[in-house]
C-alpha positions, 0 to 999 in steps of 0.5 A: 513605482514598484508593481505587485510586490512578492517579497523576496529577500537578500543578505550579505557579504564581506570579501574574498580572493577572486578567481576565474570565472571562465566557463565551459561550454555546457548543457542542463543534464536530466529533468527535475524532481519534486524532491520528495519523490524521485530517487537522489542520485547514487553516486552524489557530488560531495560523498556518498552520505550525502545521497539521502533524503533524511537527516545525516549528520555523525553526531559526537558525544558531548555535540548537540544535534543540528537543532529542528527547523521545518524545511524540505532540505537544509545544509551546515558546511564550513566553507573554508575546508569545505567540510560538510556538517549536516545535511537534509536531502542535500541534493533534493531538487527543489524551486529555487525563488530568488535565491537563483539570483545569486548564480545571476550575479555569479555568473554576469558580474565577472562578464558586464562592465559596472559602468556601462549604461544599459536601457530597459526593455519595456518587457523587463519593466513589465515582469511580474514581482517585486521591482526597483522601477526600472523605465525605458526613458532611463539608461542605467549603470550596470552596477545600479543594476546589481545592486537593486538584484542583490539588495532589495531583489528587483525582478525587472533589474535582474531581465534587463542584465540578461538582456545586457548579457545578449539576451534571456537565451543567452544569459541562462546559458551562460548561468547553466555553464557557470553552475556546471563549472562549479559542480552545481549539478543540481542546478538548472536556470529557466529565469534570470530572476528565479519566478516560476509559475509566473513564468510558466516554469516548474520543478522540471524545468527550473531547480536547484538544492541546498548543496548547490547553493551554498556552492554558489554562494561560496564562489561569489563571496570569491569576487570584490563586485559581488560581495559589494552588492550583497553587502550594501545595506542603503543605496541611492538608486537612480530616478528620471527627475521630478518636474521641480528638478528639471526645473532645477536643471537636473538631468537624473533624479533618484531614491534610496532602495534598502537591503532585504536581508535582514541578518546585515548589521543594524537590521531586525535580525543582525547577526555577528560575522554575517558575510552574506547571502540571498534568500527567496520566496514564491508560493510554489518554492516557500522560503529559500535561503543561503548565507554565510558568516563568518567568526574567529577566522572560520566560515559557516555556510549554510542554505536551506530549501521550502522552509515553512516562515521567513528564514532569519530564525532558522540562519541564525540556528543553524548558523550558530550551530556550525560554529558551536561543532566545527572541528568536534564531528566527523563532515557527512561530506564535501563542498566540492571545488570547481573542476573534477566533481569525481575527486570529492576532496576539500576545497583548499582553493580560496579562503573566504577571509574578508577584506575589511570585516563586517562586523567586530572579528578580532581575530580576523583583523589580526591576520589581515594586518600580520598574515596577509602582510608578507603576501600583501608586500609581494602582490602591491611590488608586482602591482606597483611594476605593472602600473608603472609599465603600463603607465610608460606604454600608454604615454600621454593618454594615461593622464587625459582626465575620464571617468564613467559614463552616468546614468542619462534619461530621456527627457520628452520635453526635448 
């Protein structure tokens, strides 16, 4: 069921505060670069520091340096104050591999309903990579579509929501607002699902960097939708039956896909706090990655761009050592919150505090129950108000039992 396979990862997730994804209109400026070669720009979003290609960090005495990895560009943040700890050629243009996957999902979670059905085209079925099995014969719940792009990264999951989006045009123009919504300036999408050279695209013509994608990254931990796709680790995907099961009278069949991301708990490379991510691999790209996690109530961000193996080692150092010098050094710049690029001041705008943590956080539990109480109380009062206004309004409607659509296949023998 699953054609060529070209292994391309995802991570994980835990919750965050939701917020508008409304976008505005707007074009990809400017061409790309092989990273290595063109000028970075003068003026870059996040600070002036941020404008090499080199190594930038303000080291402190008694602070270890960031530790060695070999990737092309890399970036250490804390997405909570948005500060940036370390950076290697930030806003290096480079092939962005399935990473581009979580700007899909920025972008199309918050405009498709999860329960509406959706039936392949036989072109998206037919792209190249790795795929979930996708058939024309089947229509399948938007949110099954989610969650074969973000677990196990599925190539043909991810046209097809382009295509429930209006179409490829559409759909990448949609994704290229998004990004330009957020200050992702170094980002311009070709595909839904981050192939290149497969799909005749190069660095000119499809990139992104390593601030961008821990912008991204950060934005959708902000959505319920799309931390729980990210953080599913074992999924039931929808199937056409077998004969045995049509003989039984099912209507679908099914299997389980599970998550690429090896950092989610119970997997190789486990890692405590993990929130979430997606990381990425072609030829042309190398391995591309972007993660968050999070512990004793603090978030590290971290991405990194045509790294020489599969990245789980290099998350993990990096990882452990934004949380080991957050706090103790001078930031080398800023993540930037979506609006005006030119005030490069710390995003205060969401915190990426999960709902229900992933992994053991005391301290993370603690203020969800004593924090976030008096906030709590406020919100479910004027929730409470509206239900029950709604509730009178809709009368009689509101109590004719419904629930969504499930996903129907096409049985040739009918």
């Amino acid at each position: 069921m699953r054609a060529r396979l070209r292994r391309t990862a995802t991570v994980i997730t835990v919750p965050l505060v939701a917020v508008s994804l409304t976008a505005p209109p707007a074009t990809a400026a400017g061409v790309g670069r092989a990273a290595r070669h063109a000028a970075p720009p003068a003026d870059p979003v996040g600070g002036p520091q941020l404008a090499g290609r080199g190594m930038v960090v303000n080291q402190a005495a008694g602070v270890p340096a960031p530790p060695k990895i070999k990737a092309s560009s890399y970036m250490v943040a804390d997405a909570d104050t948005g500060e940036v700890l370390a950076a290697k050629d930030p806003h290096g243009k480079y092939l962005p591999a399935s990473t581009l996957k979580t700007l899909t999902a920025l972008a199309l979670v918050p405009k498709l309903d999860p329960d509406r059905l959706v039936r392949p085209s036989q072109r998206a079925c037919d792209v190249e990579g790795t795929k979930v099995g996708l058939t024309p014969k089947m229509q399948y719940k938007v949110s099954d579509l989610f969650h074969a792009l973000m677990m196990m990264s599925a190539n043909d999951a991810a046209v097809t929501l382009a295509e429930a989006d209006g179409g490829m045009a559409k759909a990448l123009a949609d994704m290229n607002a998004e990004a330009r919504r957020i200050n992702a300036r170094d980002t311009l999408a070709g595909s839904p699902n981050g192939l290149d050279k497969d799909l005749g695209l190069n660095i000119r013509t499809q990139h992104t960097s390593a601030y961008d994608l821990a912008l991204i990254l950060r934005e959708g931990l902000r959505n319920a939708d799309y931390r729980k796709y990210v953080q599913a680790i074992d999924f039931q995907f929808p199937a056409p039956p077998s004969k045995s099961q049509r003989k039984k009278g099912r209507k679908v069949g099914g299997y389980p896909i599970h998550t690429h991301n090896k950092l989610l708990p119970g997997e190789r490379y486990a890692y405590t706090g993990m929130l979430g991510g997606k990381n990425g691999y072609t030829i042309a790209a190398g391995q591309t990655y972007v993660a968050a996690a999070r512990r004793g109530g603090h978030t590290i961000v971290i991405s990194l761009m045509k790294a020489d193996m599969p990245p789980s080692k290099y998350a993990t150092e990096l990882l452990d050592w934004g949380f080991a010098t957050r706090g103790k050094i001078k930031p080398v710049g800023t993540l930037v919150a979506p609006g005006d690029a030119s005030e490069t001041r710390k995003d205060g705008s969401g915190s990426l505090l999960p709902d229900a943590p992933l992994a053991s956080d005391d301290s993370t539990r603690m203020w969800m129950l004593v924090g976030g109480g008096a906030v709590g109380a406020g919100l479910a009062i004027g929730v409470l108000f509206l239900v029950l206004r709604r509730r009178r309004r809709d009368g009689s409607s509101a109590r004719q039992p419904h629930g969504p659509p499930e996903p129907t296949y096409d049985d040739p023998g009918r």
